[in-house]
Residue frames relative to the residue before (quaternion, step in Angstrom):
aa qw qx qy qz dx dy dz
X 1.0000 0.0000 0.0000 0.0000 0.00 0.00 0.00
X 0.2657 -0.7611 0.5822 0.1062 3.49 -0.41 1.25
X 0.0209 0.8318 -0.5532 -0.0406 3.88 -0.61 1.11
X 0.2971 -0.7375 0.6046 0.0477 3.67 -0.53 1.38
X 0.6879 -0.4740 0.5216 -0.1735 2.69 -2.20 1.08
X 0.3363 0.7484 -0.5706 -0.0352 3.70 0.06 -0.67
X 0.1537 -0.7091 0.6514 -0.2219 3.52 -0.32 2.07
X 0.7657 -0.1804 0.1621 0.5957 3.70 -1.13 1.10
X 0.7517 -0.5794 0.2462 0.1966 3.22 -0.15 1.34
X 0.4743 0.5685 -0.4185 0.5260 3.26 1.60 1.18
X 0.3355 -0.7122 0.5866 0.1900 3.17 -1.10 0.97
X 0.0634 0.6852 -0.7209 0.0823 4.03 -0.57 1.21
X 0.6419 -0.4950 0.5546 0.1883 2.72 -1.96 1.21
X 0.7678 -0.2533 0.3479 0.4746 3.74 -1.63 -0.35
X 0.4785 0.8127 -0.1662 0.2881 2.78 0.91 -1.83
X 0.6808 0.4426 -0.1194 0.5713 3.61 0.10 -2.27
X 0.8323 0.3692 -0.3377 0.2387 3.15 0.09 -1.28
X 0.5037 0.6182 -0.4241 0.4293 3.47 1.28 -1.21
X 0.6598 0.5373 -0.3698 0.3731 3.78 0.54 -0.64
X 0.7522 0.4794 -0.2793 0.3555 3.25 0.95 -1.24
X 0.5938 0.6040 -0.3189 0.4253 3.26 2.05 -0.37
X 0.6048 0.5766 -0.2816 0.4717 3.05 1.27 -0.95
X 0.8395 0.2697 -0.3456 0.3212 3.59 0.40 -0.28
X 0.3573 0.6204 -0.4855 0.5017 3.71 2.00 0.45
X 0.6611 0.6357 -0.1892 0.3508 3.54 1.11 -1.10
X 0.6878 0.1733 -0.1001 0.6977 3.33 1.61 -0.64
X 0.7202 0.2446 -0.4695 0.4483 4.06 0.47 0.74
X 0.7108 0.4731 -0.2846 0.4359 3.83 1.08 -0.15
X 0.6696 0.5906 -0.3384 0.2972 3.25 0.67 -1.40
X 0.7644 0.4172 -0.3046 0.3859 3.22 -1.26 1.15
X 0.6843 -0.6324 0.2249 0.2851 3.62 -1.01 1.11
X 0.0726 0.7955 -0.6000 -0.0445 3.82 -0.49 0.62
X 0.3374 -0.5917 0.6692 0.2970 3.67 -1.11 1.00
X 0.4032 -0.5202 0.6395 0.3975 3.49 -1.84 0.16
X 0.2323 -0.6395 0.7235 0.1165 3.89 -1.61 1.24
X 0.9490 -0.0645 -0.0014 0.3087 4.24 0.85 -0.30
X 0.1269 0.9023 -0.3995 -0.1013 3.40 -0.13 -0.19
X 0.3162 -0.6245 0.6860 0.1987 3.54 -1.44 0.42
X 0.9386 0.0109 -0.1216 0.3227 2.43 -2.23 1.48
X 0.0374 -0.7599 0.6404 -0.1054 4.01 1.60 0.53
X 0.7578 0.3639 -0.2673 0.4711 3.42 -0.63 -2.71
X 0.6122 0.3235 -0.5079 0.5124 4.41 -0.53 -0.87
X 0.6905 0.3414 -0.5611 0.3029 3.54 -0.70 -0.62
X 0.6391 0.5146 -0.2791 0.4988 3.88 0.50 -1.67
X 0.5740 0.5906 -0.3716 0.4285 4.07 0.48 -0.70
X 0.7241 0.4909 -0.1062 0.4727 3.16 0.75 -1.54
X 0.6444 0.4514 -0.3071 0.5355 3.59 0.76 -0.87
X 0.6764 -0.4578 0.4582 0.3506 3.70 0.64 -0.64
X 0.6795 0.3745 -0.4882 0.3995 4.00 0.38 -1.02
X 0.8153 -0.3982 0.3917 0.1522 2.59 -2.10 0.71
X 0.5814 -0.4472 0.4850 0.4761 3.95 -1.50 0.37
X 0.7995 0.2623 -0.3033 0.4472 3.82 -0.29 -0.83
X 0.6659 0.2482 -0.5017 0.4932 3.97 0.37 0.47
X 0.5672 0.4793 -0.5093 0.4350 3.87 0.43 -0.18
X 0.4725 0.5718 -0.3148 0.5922 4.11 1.06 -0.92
X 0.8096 0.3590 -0.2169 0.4107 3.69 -0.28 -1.11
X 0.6421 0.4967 -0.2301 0.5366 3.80 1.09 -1.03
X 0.8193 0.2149 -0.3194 0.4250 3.68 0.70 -0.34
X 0.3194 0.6691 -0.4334 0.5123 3.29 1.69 0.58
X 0.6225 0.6909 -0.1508 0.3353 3.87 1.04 -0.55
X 0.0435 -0.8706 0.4861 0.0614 3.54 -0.34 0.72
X 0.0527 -0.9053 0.4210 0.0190 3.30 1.05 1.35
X 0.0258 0.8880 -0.4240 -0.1764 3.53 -1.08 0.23
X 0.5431 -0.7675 0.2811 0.1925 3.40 -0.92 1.17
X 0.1312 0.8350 -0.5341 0.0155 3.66 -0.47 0.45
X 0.1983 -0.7907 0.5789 -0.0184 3.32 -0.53 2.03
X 0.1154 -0.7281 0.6706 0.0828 3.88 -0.97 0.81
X 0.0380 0.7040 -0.6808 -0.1984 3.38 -1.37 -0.81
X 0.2841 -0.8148 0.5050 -0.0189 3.03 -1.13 1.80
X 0.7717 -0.3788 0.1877 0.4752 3.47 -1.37 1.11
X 0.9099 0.2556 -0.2205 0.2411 3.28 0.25 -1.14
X 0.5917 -0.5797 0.0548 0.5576 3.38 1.61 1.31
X 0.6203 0.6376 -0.3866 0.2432 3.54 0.57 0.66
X 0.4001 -0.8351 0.3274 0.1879 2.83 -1.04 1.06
X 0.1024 -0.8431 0.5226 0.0741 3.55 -0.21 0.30
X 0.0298 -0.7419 0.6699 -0.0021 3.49 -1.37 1.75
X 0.0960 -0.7662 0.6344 0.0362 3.21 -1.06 0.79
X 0.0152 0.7890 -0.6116 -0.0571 3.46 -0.69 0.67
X 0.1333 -0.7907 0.5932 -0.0710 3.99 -0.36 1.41
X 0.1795 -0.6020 0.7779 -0.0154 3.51 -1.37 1.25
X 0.5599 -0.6412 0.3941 0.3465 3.01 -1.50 -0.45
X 0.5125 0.4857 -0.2505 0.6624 3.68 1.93 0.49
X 0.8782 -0.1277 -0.0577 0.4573 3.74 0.92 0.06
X 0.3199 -0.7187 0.5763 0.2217 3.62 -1.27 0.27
X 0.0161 0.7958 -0.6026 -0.0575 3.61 -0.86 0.41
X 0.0752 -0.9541 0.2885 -0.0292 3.38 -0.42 1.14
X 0.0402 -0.8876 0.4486 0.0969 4.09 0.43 0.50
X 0.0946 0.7931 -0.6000 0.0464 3.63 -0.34 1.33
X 0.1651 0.8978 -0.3991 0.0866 3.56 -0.35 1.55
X 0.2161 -0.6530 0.6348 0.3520 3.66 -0.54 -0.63
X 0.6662 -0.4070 0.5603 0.2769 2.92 -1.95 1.13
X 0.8885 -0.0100 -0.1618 0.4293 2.88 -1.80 1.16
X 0.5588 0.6245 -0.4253 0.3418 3.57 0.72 0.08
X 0.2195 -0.7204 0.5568 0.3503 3.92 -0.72 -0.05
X 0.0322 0.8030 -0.5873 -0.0958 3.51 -1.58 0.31
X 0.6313 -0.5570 0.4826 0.2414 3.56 -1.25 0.24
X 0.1038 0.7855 -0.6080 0.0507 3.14 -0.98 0.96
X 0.2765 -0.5827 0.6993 0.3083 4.15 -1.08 0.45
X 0.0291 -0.6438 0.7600 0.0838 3.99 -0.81 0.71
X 0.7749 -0.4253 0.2706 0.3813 3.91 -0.25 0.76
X 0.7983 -0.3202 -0.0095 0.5101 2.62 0.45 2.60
X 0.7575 0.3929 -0.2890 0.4340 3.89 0.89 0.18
X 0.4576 -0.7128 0.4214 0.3239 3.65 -0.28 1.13
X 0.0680 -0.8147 0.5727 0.0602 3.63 -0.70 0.47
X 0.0143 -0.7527 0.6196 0.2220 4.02 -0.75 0.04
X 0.4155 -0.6225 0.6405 0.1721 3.79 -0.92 1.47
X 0.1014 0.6208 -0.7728 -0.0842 3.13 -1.70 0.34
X 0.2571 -0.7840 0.5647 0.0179 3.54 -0.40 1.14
X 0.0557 -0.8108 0.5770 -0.0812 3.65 -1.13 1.17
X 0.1328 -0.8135 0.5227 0.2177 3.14 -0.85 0.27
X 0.1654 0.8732 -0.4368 0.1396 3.85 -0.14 0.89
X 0.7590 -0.2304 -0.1313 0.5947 3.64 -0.23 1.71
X 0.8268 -0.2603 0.2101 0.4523 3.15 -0.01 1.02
X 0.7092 0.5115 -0.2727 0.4013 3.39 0.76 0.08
X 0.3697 -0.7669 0.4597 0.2527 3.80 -0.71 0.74
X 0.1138 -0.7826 0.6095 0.0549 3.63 0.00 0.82
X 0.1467 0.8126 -0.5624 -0.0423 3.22 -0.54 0.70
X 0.1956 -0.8334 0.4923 0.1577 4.42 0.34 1.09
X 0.2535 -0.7442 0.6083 0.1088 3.39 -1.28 0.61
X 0.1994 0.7230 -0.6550 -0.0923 3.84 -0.76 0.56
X 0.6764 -0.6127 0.3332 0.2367 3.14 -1.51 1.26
X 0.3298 -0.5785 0.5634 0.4891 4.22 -0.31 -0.21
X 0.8136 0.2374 -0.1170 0.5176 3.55 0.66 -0.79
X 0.6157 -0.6914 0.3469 0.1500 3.05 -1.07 1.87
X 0.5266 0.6983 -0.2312 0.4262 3.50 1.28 -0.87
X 0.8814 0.2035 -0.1374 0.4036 3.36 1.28 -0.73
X 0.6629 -0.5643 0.2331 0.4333 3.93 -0.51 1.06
X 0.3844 -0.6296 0.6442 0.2019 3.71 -0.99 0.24
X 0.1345 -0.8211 0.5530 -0.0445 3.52 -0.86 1.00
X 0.0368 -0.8717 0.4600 0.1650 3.37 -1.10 0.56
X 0.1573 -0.8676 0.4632 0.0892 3.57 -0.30 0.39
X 0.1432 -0.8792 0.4227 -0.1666 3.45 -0.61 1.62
X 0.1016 0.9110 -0.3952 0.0601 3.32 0.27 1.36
X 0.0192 0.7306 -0.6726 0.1165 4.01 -0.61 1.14
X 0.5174 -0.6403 0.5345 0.1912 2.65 -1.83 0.84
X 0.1590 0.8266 -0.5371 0.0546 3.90 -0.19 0.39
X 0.7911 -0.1471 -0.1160 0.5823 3.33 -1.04 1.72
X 0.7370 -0.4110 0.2131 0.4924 4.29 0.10 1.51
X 0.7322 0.3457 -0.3739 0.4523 4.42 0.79 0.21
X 0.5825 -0.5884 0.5485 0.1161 2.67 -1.55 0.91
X 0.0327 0.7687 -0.6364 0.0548 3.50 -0.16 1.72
X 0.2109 -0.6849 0.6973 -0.0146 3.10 -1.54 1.44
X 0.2706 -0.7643 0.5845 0.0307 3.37 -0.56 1.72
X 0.0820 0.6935 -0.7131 -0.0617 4.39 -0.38 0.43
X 0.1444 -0.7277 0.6677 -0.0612 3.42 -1.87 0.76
X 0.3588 0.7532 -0.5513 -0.0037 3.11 -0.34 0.56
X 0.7622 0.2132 -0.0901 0.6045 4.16 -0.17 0.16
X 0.6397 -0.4914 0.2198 0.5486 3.26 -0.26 -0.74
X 0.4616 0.5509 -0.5230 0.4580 4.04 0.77 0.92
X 0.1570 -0.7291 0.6659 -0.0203 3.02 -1.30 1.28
X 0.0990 -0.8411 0.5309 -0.0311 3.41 -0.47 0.92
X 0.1492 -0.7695 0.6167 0.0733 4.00 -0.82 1.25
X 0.0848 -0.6742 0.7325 0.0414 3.48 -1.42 1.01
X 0.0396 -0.8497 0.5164 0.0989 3.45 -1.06 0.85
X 0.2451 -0.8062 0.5374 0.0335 3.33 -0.32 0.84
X 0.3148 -0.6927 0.6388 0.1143 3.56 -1.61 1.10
X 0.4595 -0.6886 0.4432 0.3439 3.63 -0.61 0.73
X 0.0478 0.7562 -0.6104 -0.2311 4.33 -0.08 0.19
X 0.3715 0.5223 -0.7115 0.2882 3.37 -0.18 1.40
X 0.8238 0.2258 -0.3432 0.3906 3.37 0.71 -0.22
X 0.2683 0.6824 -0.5542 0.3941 3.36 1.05 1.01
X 0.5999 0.6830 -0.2710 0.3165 3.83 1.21 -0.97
């Protein structure tokens, strides 16, 4: 029995997908500390949080640690030491998220190598965000968007610090 997927409006077999796992599985998988970022405080500004959590959030040296479980999900967690934010999904699937107190529905993609991973708000009142993460030259770049601020987080992998 051949079960399909419907990813950016393609229909892939098991197959497709096992591939698309197999290569999150060998360019993501595994813990990265954050080493920099652009335009962090505009991104947080833009979303709304306040001066003393934008101040406190870029004061942070969160790190990221992507798995994928048996039953094809992926799972990102990014942990500081004041909070945890966490995305456990399947391709082409939607999911739910609280992004600080605001309902959000994820729609996760995969597209050139890149996790795409859109946000639309439950309430209309608030911006939609998107958050894009590839590996480029061994770091983990984490693209955020929301309005017109784009914000980069790079990240070293510390498995191979070990």
């Amino acid at each position: 029995m051949t079960r399909t997927a419907n990813l950016n409006n393609i229909k892939l077999t098991r197959f497709g997908v096992l591939q698309i796992m197999d290569e999150i599985k060998n360019k993501f998988v595994g813990k990265w500390k954050l080493d920099r970022s652009e335009r962090f405080e505009d991104f947080l500004r833009e979303c709304g949080v306040n001066f003393f959590a934008r101040k406190m959030a870029g004061m942070a040296s969160p790190v990221s640690e992507i798995s994928v479980k048996e039953d094809d999900k992926v799972h990102i967690s990014m942990v500081t030491s004041f909070m945890t934010q966490e995305d456990c999904f399947k391709l082409g699937e939607e999911f739910e998220k609280d992004m600080r107190g605001n309902k959000m529905v994820g729609k996760p993609s995969v597209v050139d190598g890149k996790i795409i991973i859109e946000y639309t708000p439950t309430d209309p009142s608030i911006k939609p965000q998107k958050v894009t993460r590839e590996v480029i030259n061994g770091e983990l770049v984490q693209t955020m968007e929301i309005g017109d601020v784009t914000c980069k987080r790079f990240m070293k992998r510390m498995d191979s610090e070990v």
